[in-house]
Kinemage of the C-alpha trace (Angstrom):
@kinemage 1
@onewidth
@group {chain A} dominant
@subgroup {mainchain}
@vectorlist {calphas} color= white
{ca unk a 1} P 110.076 73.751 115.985
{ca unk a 2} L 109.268 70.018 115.213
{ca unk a 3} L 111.099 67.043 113.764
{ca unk a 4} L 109.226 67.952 110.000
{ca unk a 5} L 111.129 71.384 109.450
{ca unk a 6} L 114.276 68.724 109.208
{ca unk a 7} L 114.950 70.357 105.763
{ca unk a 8} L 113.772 73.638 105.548
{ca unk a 9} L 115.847 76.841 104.723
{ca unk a 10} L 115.773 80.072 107.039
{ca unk a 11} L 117.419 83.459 105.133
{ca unk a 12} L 118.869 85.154 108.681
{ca unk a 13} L 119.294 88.590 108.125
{ca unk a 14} L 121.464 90.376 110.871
{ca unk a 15} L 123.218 87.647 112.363
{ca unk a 16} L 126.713 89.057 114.098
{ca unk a 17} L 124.571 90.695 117.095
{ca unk a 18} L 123.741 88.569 120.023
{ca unk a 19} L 120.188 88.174 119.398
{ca unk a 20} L 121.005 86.886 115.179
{ca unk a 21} L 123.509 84.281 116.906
{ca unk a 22} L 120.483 83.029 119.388
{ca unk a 23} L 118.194 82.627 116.096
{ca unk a 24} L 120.815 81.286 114.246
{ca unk a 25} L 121.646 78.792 116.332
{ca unk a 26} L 118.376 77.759 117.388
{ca unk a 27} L 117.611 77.300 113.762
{ca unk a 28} L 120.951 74.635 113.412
{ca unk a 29} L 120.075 72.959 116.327
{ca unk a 30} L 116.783 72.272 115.286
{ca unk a 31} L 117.837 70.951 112.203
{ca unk a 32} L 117.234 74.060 109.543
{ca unk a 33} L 119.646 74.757 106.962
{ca unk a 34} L 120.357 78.937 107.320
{ca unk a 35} L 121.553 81.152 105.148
{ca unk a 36} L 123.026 83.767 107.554
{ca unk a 37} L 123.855 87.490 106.099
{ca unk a 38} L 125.267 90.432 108.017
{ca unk a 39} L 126.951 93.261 106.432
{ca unk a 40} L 130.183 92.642 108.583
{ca unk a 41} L 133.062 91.069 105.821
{ca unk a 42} L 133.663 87.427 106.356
{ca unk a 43} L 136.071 86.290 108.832
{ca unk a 44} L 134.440 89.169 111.263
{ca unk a 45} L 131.710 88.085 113.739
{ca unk a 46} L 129.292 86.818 110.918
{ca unk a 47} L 131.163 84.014 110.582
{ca unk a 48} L 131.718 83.328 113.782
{ca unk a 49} L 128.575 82.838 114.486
{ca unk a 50} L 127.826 80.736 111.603
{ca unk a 51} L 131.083 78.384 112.489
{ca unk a 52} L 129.886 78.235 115.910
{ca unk a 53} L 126.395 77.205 114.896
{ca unk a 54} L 127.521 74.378 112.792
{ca unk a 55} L 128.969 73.254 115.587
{ca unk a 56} L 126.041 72.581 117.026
{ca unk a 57} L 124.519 70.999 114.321
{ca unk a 58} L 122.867 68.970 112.762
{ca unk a 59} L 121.344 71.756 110.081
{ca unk a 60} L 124.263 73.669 108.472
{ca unk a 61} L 124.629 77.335 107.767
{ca unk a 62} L 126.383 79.365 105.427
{ca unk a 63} L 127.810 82.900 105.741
{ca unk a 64} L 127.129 85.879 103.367
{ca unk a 65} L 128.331 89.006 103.594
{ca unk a 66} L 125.453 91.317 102.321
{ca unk a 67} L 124.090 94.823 103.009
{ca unk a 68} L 120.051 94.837 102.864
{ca unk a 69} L 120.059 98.529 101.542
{ca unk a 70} L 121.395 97.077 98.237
{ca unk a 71} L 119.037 95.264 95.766
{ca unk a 72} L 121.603 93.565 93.770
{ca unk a 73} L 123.273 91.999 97.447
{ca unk a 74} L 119.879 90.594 98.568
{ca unk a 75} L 119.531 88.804 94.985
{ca unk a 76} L 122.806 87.585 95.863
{ca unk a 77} L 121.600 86.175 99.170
{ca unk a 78} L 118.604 84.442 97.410
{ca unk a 79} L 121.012 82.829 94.250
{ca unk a 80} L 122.875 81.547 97.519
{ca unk a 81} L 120.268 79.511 99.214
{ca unk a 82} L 119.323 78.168 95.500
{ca unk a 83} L 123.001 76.966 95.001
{ca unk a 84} L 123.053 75.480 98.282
{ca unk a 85} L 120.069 74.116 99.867
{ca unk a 86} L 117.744 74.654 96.445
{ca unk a 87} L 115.532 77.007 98.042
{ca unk a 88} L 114.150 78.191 101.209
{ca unk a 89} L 110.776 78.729 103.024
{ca unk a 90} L 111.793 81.149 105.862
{ca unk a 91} L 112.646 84.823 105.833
{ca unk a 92} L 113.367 86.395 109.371
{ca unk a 93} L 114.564 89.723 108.979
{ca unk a 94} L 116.641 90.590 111.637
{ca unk a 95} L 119.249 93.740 110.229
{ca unk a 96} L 118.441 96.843 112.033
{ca unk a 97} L 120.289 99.409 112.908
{ca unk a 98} L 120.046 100.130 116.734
{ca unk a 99} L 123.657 99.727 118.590
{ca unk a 100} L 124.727 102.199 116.050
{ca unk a 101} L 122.570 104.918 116.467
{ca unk a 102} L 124.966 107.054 119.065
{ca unk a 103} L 123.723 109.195 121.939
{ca unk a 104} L 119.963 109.845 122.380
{ca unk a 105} L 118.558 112.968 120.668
{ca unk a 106} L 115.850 114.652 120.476
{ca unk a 107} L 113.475 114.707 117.346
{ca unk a 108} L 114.693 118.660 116.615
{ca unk a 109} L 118.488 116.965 117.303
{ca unk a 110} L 117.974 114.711 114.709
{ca unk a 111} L 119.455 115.479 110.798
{ca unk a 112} L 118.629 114.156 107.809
{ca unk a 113} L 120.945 112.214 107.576
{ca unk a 114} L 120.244 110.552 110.668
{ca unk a 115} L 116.492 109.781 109.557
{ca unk a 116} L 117.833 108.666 106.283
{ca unk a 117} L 120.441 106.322 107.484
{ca unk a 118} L 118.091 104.227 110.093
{ca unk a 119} L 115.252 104.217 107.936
{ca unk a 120} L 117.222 102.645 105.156
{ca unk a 121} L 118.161 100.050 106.528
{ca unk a 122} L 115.360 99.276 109.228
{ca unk a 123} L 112.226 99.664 106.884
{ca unk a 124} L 113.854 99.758 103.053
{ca unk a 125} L 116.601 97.267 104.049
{ca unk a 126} L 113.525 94.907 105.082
{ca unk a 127} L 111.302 95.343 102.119
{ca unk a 128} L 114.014 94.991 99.706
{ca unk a 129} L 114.840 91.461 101.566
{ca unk a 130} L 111.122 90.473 101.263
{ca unk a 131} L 110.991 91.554 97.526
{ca unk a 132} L 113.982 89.347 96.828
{ca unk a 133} L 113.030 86.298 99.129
{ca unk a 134} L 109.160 85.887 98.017
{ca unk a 135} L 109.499 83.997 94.629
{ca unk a 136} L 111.474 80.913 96.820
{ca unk a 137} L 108.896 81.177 99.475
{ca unk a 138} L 105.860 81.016 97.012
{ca unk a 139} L 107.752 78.038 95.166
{ca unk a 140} L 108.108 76.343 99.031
{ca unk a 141} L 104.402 75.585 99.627
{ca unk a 142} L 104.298 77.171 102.730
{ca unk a 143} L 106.155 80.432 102.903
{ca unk a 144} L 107.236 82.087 105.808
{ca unk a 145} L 108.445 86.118 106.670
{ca unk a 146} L 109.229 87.088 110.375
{ca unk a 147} L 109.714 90.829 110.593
{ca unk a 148} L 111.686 92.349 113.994
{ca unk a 149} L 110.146 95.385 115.092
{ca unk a 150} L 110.273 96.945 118.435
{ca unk a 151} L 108.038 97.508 121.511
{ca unk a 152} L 109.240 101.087 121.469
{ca unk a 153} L 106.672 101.362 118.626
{ca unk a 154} L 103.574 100.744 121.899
{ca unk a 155} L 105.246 103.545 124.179
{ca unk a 156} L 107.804 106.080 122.083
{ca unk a 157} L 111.377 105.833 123.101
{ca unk a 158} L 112.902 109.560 124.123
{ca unk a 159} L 115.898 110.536 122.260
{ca unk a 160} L 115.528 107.399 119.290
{ca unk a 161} L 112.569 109.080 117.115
{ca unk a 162} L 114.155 107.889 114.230
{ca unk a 163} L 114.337 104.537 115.254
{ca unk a 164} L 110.702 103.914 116.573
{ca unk a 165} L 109.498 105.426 113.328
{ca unk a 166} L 111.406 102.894 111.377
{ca unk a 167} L 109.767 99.961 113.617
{ca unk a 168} L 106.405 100.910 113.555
{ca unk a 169} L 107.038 100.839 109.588
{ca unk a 170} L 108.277 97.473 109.737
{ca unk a 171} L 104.657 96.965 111.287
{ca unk a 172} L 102.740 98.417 108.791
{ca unk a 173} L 104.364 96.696 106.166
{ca unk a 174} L 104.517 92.911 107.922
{ca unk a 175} L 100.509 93.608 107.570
{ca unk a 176} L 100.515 94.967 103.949
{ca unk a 177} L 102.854 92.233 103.221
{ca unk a 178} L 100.374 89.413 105.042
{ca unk a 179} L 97.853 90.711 102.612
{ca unk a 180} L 99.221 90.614 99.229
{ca unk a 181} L 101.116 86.842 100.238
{ca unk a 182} L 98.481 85.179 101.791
{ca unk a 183} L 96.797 83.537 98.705
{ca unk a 184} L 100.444 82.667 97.599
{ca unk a 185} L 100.616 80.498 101.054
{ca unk a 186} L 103.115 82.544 102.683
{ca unk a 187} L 102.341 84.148 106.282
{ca unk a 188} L 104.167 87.216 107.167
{ca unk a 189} L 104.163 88.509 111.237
{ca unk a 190} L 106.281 90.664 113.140
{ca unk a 191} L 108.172 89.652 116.812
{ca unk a 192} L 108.130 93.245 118.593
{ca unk a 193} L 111.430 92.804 121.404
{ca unk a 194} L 111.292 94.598 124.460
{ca unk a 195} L 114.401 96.192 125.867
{ca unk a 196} L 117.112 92.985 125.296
{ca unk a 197} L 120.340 92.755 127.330
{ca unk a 198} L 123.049 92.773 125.303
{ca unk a 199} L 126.243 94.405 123.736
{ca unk a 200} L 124.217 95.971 121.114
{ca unk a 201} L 121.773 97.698 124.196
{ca unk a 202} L 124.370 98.527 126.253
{ca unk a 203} L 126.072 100.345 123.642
{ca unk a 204} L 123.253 103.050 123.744
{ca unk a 205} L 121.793 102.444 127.121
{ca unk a 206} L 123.281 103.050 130.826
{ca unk a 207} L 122.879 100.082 133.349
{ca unk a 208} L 120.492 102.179 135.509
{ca unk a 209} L 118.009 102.592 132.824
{ca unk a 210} L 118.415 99.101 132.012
{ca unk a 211} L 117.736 98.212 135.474
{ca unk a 212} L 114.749 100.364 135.525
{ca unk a 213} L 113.591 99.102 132.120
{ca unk a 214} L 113.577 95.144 133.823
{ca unk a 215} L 111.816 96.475 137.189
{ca unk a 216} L 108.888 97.583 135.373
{ca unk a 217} L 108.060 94.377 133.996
{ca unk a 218} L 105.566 91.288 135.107
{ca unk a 219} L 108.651 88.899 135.067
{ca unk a 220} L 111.161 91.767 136.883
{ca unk a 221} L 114.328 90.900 135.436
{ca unk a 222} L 116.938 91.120 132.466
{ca unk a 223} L 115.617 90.252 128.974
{ca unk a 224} L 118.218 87.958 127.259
{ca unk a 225} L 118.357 87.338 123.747
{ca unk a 226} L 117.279 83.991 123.901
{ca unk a 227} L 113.919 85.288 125.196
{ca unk a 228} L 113.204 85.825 121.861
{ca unk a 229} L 113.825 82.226 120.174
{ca unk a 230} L 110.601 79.925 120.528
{ca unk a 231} L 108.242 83.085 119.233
{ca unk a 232} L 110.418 83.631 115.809
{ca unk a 233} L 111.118 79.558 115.181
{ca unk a 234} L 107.608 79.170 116.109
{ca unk a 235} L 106.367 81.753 113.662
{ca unk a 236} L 108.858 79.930 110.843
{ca unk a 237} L 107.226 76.789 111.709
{ca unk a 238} L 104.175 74.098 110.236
{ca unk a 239} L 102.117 75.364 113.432
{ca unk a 240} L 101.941 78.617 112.805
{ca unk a 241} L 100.491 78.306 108.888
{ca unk a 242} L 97.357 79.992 110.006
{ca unk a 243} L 98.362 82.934 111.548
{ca unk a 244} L 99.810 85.691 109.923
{ca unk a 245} L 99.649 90.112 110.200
{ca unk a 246} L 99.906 89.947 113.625
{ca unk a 247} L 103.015 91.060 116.271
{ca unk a 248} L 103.753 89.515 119.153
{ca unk a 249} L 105.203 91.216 122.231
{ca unk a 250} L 107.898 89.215 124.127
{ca unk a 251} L 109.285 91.892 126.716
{ca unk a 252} L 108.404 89.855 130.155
{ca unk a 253} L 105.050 92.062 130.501
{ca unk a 254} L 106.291 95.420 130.265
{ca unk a 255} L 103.918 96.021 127.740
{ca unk a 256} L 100.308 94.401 127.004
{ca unk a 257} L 98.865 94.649 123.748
């Protein structure tokens, strides 16, 4: 990001995992005021990460503790970032649910409540966050919406049907959403994330599959979760105002597309 986004307002969905405190603190440092939600209670990570961002400075950030699946808390979000930095012109919706999903399963494993649960707050938890952000980004001049997705959505993921489905949503409706937005200046693009190494991957993933995962790509090693930081600030940024529908990969070369 340049000097000009100074500012600007990012609404940080998602931010008590490692990879929302890499994009949260990438956003202070460059100088953006955040709004940073997670559905974790204040004092718990969310927080944290939002105190440990400010540290960094020199944008400031301010915690709220929010649950995307809920229309009434994403309103709340968006009367936040009016109260405090009278606005904002960057959505990135991180919230997903992925560490959480338990052991793999196959698709006949899965329940309905399983579907249900991920799908709420992967695809619906997104859209509602969009719905609630777009009148501040259309009243910015220059909206922007990053969406997270997955490049499980390029090559299936065995035993996390449930979860792929909910990413290639988030696909289908970062281009929808690119197409009803763009005359009202905002661009809306997806960051698809190969296999990232962290808590949240471990959690569901053994070390030798994670090994395997890094061997197979052009850069052979570990994906960190900063990896992921130039192509979602870019994406938020004054250089990026003429591109917009489109996902970019950032997995090392495991996958071209």
């Amino acid at each position: 990001m340049t000097s000009s986004n100074t500012q600007l307002t990012t609404i940080l969905t998602g931010v008590s995992g490692d990879i929302g405190r890499a994009y949260l603190k990438a956003f202070v440092r460059a100088g953006r005021n955040v709004v940073a939600t997670d559905i974790a209670p204040a004092n718990e990570p969310g927080e944290q990460a939002v105190k440990e961002a400010n540290e960094s400075g020199p944008g400031r950030a301010v915690f709220v503790t929010a649950d995307v699946t809920s229309a009434e808390d994403c309103e709340r979000v968006i009367s936040v970032a009016t109260e405090e930095f009278a606005g904002a012109d960057a959505l990135v919706n991180n919230a997903a649910i992925y560490h959480g999903l338990g052991p793999k399963r196959s698709i006949l494993e899965l329940t309905e409540a399983d579907w249900d649960k991920v799908l709420k707050v992967n695809v619906t938890g997104t859209w509602q966050m969009m719905c609630a952000a777009v009148p501040l980004l259309k009243e910015s001049g220059r909206g922007r919406i990053v969406n997270i997705a997955s490049v499980v959505t390029r090559n299936g993921a065995t035993g996390f049907a449930h979860y792929v489905a909910s990413k290639a949503a988030v696909e289908g409706l970062t281009r929808s959403a690119a197409k009803e937005f763009g005359v009202d200046k905002i661009t809306v693009n997806s960051v698809s994330p190969g296999l990232v190494d962290d808590a949240g991957s471990r959690a569901v993933n053994t070390d030798d599959y994670m090994q395997k995962v890094a061997a197979t790509r052009a850069i052979p090693r570990a994906m960190q979760p900063e990896d992921l930081v130039s192509a979602v600030t870019w994406l938020t940024s004054e250089e990026s105002g003429f591109v917009t529908g489109q996902t970019i990969i950032v997995d090392g070369g495991g996958i071209f597309s």
